[in-house]
C-alpha positions as CSV (number, residue, x, y, z in Angstrom):
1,X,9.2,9.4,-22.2
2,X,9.9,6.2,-20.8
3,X,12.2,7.1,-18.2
4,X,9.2,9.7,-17.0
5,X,6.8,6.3,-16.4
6,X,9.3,4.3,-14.8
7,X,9.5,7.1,-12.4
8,X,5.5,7.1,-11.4
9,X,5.9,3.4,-11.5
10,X,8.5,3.4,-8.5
11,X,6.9,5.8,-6.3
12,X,3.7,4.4,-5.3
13,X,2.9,4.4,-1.3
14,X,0.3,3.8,1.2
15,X,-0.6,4.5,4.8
16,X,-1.9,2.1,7.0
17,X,-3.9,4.2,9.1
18,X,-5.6,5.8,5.4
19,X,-7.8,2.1,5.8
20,X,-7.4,1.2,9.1
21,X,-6.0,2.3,12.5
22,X,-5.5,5.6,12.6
23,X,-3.1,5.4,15.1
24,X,-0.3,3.4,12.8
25,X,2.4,5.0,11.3
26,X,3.2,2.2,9.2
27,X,3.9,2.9,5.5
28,X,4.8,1.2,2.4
29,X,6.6,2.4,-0.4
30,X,6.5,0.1,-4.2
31,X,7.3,0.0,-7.8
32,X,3.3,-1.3,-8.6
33,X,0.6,-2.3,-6.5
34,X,1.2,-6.0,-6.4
35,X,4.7,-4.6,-4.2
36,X,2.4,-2.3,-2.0
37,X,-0.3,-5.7,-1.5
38,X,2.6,-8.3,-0.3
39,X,3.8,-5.5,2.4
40,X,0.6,-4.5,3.0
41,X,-0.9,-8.3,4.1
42,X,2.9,-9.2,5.9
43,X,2.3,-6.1,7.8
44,X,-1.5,-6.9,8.9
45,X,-0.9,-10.4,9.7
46,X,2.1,-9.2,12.3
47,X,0.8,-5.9,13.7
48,X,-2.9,-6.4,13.3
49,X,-3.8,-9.5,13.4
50,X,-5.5,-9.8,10.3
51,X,-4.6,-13.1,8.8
52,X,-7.3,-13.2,5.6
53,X,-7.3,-9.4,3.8
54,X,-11.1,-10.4,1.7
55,X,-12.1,-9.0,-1.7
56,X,-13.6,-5.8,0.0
57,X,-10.5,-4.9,2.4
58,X,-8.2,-5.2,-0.8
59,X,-10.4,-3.1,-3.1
60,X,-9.9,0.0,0.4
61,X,-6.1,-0.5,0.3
62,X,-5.7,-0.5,-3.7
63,X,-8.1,2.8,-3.6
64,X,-5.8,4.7,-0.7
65,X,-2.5,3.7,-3.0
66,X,-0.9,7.1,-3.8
67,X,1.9,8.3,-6.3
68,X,4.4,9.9,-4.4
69,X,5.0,13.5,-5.1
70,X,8.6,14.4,-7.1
């Protein structure tokens, strides 16, 4: 059993353009959220410009966190 959770923990990921620009390709792969979150605001600060991700923004990009299918 716990090998089976480890697994969903390591394959969560998330699409940029699921919250923002549909254009980007950009994606991030983690083991939890709080991974998915540091890539997430590295990766809007450098390609976006965004330098403060508020309360709001971060409730969109925890909502468009997937698991990975097997």
């Amino acid at each position: 059993m716990a090998d089976m959770n480890n697994q969903q923990d390591q394959d969560l990921r998330f699409r940029c353009a699921d919250v923002g620009d549909k254009s980007c390709k950009w994606e991030a792969r983690g083991r939890n959220e709080d991974d998915i979150m540091r890539q997430v605001e590295q990766h809007g600060r450098e390609k976006h410009n965004i330098q403060n991700v508020d309360d709001n923004m971060r409730q969109k990009i925890r909502g468009a966190i997937n698991k990975q299918a097997a």
